[in-house]
C-alpha positions as CSV (number, residue, x, y, z in Angstrom):
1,X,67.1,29.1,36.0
2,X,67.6,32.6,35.5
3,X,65.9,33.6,38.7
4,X,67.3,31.2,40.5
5,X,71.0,32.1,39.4
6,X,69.7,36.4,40.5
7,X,68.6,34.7,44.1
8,X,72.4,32.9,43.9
9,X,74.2,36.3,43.4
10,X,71.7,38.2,45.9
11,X,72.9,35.9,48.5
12,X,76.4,36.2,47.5
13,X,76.1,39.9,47.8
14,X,74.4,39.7,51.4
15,X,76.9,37.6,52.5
16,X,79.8,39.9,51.0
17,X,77.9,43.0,52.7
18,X,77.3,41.1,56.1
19,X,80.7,39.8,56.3
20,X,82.1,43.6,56.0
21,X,79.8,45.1,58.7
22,X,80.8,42.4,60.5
23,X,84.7,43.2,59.6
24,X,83.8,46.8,60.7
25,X,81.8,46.4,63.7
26,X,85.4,43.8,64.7
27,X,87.2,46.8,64.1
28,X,85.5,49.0,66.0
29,X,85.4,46.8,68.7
30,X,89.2,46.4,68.7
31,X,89.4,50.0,68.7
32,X,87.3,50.7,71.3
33,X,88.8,48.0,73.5
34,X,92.7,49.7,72.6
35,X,91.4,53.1,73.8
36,X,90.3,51.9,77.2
37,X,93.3,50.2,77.9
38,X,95.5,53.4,76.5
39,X,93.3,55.7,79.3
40,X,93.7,53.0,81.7
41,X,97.6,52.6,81.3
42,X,98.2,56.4,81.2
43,X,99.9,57.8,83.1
44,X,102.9,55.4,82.2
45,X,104.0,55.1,86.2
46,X,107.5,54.2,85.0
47,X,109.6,56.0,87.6
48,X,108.5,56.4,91.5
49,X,108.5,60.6,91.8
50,X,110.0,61.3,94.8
51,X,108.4,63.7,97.4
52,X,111.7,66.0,96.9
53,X,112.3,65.7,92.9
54,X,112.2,68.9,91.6
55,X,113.2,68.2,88.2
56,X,110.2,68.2,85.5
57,X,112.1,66.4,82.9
58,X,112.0,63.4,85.8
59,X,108.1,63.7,86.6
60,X,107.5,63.4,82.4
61,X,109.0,60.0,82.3
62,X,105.2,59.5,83.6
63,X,103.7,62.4,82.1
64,X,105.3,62.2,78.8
65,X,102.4,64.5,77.0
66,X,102.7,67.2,80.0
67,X,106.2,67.6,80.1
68,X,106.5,67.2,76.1
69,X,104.1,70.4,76.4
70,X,105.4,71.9,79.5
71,X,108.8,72.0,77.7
72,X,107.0,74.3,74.7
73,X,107.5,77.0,76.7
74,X,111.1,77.2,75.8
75,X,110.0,79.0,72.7
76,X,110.1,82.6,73.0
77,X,109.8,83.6,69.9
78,X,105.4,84.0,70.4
79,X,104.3,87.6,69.9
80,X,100.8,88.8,70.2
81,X,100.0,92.1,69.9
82,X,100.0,92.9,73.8
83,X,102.0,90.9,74.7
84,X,103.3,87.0,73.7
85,X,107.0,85.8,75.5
86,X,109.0,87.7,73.1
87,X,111.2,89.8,75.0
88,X,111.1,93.4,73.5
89,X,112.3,96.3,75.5
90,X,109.4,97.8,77.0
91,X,110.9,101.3,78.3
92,X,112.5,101.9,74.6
93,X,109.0,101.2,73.5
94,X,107.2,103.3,76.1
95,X,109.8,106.1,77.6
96,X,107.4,107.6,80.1
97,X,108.0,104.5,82.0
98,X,111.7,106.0,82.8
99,X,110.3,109.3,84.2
100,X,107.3,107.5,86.0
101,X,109.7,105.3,88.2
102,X,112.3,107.5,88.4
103,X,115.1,106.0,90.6
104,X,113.1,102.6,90.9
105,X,114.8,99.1,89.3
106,X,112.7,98.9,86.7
107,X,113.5,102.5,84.9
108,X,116.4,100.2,84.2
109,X,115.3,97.1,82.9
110,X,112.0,96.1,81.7
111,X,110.9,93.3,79.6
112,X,108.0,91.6,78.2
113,X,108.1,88.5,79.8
114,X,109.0,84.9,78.5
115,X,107.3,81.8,79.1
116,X,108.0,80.0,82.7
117,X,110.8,77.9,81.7
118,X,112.6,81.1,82.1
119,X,111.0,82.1,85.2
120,X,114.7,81.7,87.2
121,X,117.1,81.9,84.0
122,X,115.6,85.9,83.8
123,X,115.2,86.4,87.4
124,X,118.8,85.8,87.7
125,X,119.8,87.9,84.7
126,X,117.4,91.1,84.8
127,X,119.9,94.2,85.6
128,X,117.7,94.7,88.4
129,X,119.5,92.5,90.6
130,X,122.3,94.8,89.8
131,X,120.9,97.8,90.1
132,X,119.2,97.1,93.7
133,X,120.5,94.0,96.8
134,X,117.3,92.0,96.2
135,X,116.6,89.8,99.0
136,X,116.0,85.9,99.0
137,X,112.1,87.0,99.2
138,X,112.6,87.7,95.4
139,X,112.7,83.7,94.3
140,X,109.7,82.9,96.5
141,X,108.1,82.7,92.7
142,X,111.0,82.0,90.9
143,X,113.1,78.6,91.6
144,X,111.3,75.4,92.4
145,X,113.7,75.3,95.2
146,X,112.0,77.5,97.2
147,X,109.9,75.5,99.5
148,X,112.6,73.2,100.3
149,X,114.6,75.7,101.3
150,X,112.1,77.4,103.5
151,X,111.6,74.1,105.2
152,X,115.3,74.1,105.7
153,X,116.5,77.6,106.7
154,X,113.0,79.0,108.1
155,X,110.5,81.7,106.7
156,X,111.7,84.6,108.1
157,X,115.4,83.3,107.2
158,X,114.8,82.5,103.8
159,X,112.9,86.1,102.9
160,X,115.2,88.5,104.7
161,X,119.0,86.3,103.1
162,X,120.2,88.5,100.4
163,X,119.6,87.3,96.9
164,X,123.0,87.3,96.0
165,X,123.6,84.6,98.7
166,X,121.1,82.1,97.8
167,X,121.8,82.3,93.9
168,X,124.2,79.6,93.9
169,X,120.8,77.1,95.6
170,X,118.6,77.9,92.8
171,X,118.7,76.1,89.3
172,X,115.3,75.4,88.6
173,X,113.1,77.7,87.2
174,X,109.1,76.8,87.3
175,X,108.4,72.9,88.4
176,X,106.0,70.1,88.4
177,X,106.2,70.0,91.6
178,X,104.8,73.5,92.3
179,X,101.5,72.7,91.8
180,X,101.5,69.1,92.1
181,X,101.3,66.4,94.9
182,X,103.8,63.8,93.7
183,X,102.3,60.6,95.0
184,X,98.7,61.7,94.5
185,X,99.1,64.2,91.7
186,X,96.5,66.4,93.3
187,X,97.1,69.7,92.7
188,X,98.2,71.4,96.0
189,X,99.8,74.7,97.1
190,X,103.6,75.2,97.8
191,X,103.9,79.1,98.9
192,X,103.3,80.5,101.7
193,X,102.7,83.4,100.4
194,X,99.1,82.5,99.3
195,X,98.9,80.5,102.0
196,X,99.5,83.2,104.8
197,X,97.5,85.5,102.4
198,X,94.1,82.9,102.8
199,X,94.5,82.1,106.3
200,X,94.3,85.9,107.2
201,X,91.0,86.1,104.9
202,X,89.9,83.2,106.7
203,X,89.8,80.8,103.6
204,X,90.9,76.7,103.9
205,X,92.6,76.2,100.7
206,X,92.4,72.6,101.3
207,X,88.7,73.1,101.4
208,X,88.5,74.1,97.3
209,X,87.6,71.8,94.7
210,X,89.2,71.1,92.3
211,X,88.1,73.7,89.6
212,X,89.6,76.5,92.2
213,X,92.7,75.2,92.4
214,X,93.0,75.3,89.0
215,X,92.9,79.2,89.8
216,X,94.7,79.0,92.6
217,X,97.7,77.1,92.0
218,X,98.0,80.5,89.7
219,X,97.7,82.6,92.1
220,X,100.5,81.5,94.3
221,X,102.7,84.4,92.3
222,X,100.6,85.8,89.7
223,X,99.4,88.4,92.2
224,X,100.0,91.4,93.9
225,X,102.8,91.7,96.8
226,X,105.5,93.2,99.1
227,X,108.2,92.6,101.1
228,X,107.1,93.0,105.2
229,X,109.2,94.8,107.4
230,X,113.2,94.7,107.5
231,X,113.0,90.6,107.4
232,X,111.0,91.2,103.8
233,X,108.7,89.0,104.6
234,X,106.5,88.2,100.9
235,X,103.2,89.7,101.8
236,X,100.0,89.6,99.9
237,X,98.2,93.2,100.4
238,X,95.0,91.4,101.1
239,X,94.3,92.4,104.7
240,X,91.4,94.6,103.5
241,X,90.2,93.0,99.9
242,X,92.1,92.5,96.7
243,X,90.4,95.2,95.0
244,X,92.7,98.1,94.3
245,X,91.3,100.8,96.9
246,X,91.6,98.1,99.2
247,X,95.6,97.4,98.7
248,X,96.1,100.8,98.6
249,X,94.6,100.8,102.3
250,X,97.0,98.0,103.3
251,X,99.6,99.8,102.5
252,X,98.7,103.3,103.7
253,X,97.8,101.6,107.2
254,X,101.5,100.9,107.3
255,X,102.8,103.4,105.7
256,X,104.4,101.4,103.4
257,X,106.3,102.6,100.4
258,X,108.4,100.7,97.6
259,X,111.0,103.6,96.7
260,X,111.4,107.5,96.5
261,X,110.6,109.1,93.3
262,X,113.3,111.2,92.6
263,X,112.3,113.8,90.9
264,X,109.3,114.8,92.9
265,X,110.2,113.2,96.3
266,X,106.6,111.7,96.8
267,X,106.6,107.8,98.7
268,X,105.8,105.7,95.7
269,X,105.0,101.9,95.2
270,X,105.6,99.2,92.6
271,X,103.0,96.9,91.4
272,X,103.6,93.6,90.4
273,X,101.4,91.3,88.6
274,X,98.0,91.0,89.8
275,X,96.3,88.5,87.4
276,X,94.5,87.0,89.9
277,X,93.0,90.0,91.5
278,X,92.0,91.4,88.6
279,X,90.6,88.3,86.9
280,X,88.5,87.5,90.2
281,X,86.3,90.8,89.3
282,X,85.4,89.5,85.9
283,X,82.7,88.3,84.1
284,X,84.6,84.7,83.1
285,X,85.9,84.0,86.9
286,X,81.9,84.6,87.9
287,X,80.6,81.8,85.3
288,X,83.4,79.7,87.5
289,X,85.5,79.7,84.7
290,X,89.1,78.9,85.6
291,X,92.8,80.2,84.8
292,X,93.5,77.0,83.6
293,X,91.1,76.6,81.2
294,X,91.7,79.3,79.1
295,X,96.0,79.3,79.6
296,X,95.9,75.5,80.1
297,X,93.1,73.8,77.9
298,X,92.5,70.3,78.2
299,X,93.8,68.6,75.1
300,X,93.5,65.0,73.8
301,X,95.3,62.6,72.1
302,X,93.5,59.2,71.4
303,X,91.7,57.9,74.8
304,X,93.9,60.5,76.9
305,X,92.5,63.8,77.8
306,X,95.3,65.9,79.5
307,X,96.1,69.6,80.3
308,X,97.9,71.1,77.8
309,X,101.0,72.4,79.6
310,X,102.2,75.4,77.0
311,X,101.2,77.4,79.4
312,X,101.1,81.0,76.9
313,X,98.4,83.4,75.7
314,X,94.8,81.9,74.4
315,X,95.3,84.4,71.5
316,X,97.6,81.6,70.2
317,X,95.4,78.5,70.8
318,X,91.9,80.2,70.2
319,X,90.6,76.9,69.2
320,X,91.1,74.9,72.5
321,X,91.0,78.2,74.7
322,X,87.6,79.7,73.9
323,X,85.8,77.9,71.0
324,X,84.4,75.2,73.7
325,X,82.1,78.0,75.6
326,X,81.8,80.6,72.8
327,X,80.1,80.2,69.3
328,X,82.0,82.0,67.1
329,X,84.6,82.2,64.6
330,X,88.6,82.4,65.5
331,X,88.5,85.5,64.1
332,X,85.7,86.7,65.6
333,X,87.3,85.8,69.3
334,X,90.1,87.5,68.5
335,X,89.1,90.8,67.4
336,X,87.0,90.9,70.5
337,X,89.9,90.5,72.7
338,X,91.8,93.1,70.2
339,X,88.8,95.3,71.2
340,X,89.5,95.5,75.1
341,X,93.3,95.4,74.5
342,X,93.1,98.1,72.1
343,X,91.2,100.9,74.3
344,X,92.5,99.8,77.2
345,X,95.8,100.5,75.7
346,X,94.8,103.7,75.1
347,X,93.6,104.4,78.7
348,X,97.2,103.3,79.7
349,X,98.9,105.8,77.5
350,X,96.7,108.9,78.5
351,X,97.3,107.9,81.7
352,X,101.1,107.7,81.6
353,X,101.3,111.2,79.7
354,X,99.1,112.5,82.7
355,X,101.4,111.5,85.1
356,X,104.4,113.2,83.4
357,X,102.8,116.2,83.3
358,X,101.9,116.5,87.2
359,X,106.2,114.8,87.6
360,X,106.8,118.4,85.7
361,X,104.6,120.4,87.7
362,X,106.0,119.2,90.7
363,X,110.0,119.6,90.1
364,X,108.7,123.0,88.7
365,X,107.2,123.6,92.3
366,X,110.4,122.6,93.8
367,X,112.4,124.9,91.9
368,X,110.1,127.6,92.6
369,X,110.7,127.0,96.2
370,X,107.7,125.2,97.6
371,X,108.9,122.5,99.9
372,X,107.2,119.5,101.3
373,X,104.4,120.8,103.5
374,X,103.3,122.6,99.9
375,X,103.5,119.5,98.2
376,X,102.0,116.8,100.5
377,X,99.1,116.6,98.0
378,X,100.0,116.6,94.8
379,X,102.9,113.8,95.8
380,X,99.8,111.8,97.4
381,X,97.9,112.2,94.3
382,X,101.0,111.2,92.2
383,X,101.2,107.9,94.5
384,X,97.5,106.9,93.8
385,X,98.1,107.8,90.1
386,X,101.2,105.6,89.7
387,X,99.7,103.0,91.2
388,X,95.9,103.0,90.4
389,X,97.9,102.6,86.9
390,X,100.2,100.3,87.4
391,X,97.8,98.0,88.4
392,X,96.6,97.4,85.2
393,X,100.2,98.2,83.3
394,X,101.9,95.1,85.2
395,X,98.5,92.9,84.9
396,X,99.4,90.8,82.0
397,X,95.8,90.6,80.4
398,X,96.1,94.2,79.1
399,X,92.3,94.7,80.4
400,X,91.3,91.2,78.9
401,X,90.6,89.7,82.4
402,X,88.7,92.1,83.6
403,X,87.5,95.3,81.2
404,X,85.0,97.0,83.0
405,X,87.6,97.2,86.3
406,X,90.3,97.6,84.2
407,X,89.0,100.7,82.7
408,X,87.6,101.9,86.3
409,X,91.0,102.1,87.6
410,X,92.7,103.8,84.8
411,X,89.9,106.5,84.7
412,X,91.1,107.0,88.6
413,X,94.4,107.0,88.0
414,X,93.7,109.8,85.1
415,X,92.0,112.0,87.5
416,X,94.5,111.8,90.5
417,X,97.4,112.5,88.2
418,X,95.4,115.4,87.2
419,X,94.4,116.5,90.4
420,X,98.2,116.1,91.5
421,X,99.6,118.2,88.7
422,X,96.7,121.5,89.7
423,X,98.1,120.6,93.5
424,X,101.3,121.1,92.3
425,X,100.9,124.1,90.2
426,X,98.8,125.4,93.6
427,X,101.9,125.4,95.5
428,X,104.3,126.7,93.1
429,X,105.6,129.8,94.2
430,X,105.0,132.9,92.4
């Protein structure tokens, strides 16, 4: 009896044990099934997106976990130590700025910029536009109104209108619909800027996959440009390249300059922000790596793997941003970017303190009565200086994207500001 009562409970047990991996695998199952109807459902297709609908709070009544992120970059309270979307004052910070663009907009306003829900809202209230008639050109990056009203008014019409005029068009800042096809979602590009900039190099964007246009959707504005001729037409300076010696030839060959300096007279030009030209010489763009991937990781939620639309620094999101290709700590990521920021941040400031020493010599030659045929080199050299250093001042990475180039440039820019100051000191007049 007794064994036959243990082989009674034994049974019981089995049947207890089976009936709960049974319970479990039914579980799992269900699970499983809910997942791959969730993927299969998302996006919600709720609203038809129209080929002209500009709004993104529209497109997220599809995309409800891009726009939900898309809309984080409202905050603008983020501060890294380079850099972040907090808007501090960058000539109180850094006063050689002032001297080094003497005359030029920004030695009147300059901020560390905020994330691109603000990308028109600051456009439209930098004292720039006050301090210089900006044509329409200017909002080429800024308003997701821009290629509509290109098709409407024209190229050359919509570059060369005054600012001031078109302000009253433009209400939205960065948009779905920049990057984005709205029947087929397909990313796609909207500027003509890049576009004019490719066709000249003789690449067919239409041609790239899709890993780079996950670059170059980017590089529709964060890049390097101009405004062409007295229609100020946006121009990339890529005729030649997209390294920096190779701009600088564009714009020698048309003896293009962006303002007078006015304390030294020399021809001087503005950089902008050339993330992409500077990121395309690095080691990450080589592996094939993409802008998106580090400023846009993919993210998931359940069954649904999506881009995470904050677009803002990896510094911030460490985890999705680099932990997927590198094996280290969060810590450890960080202090290597730190690393690059931090000497290239020195480079920056020696570089800036050279080039207020050769603006000195040269008002000190112009007191001393040397005019311009005395001074034709050292304001050429002050030219290269500013801008050899600018280009890595306005690129947003602070050397990150590309450290080796990065510190390249800056040891040029040293030695022409250098070499401008003994010019200068040459021609002053005993």
């Amino acid at each position: 009896m007794a064994s036959s009562a243990r082989n009674f409970v034994w049974l019981v047990i089995a049947f207890i044990v089976g009936a709960v991996v049974m319970w479990g695998l039914a579980l799992l199952l269900v699970s499983v099934q809910g997942r791959k109807t969730e993927a299969t459902q998302y996006p919600l297709k709720i609203v038809q997106i129209a080929d002209t609908e500009l709004d993104p709070a529209v497109w997220g009544k599809n995309f409800p976990r891009e726009y939900d992120s898309f809309s984080k970059t409202k905050d603008d309270k983020i501060s890294t130590p380079f850099g972040g979307a907090a808007p501090y004052d960058k000539l109180e910070k850094f006063p050689a700025l002032k001297r080094i663009w003497s005359a030029m907009p920004f030695s009147v306003d300059y901020k560390e910029e905020r994330g691109h829900y603000y990308a028109l809202i600051d456009q439209k209230e930098t004292k720039r536009q006050q301090a210089a008639a900006q044509p329409g050109a200017c909002a080429n990056c800024h308003a997701a109104e821009t290629p509509q009203l290109i098709a409407q008014m024209g190229w050359v019409a919509f570059n060369k209108t005054p600012y001031k005029d078109l302000a009253d068009k433009l209400h939205l800042g960065s948009s779905c619909a920049d990057c984005h096809d709205p029947q087929t979602m397909n990313l796609r590009l909207t500027r003509p800027g890049l576009i004019n900039a490719l066709k000249e190099r003789g690449i067919d964007w239409t041609q790239a996959s899709r890993q780079e246009m996950r670059t170059l959707v980017c590089a529709q504005c964060h890049v390097e440009y101009y405004f062409k001729g007295d229609d100020k037409l946006l121009t990339f300076p890529w005729s030649n390249g997209t390294a920096v010696e190779e701009m600088e030839k564009h714009y020698d060959t048309y003896g293009f300059r962006d303002w007078v300096h006015k304390e030294t007279g020399a021809s001087m030009l503005k950089v902008q922000h050339p993330e992409y030209e500077m990121f395309t010489t690095g080691i990450h763009y080589r592996a094939g790596v993409s802008c998106a991937d580090c400023h846009m990781p993919y993210m998931r939620e359940g069954a649904i793997k999506v881009s995470d639309h904050w677009i803002r620094s990896p510094l911030v999101n460490i985890d999705k941003a680099c932990l997927p290709c590198h094996r280290a700590s969060e810590e450890e990521m960080k202090q290597r970017v730190l690393d690059i920021q931090k000497k290239t941040t020195m480079l920056l400031r020696a570089s800036e303190a050279a080039q207020v020493d050769a603006i000195d010599a040269i008002v000190g030659a112009i007191k001393s009565g040397a005019g311009d045929n005395d001074l034709t080199k050292a304001r050429g050299f002050q030219r290269k200086a500013a801008f050899y250093w600018d280009f890595v001042a306005a690129e947003n990475s602070t050397g990150f994207h590309s450290p080796q180039e990065a510190a390249r440039v800056l040891g040029l820019s040293l030695d022409y500001a250098r070499q401008a100051q003994i010019e200068a000191i040459k021609a002053t007049k005993k």
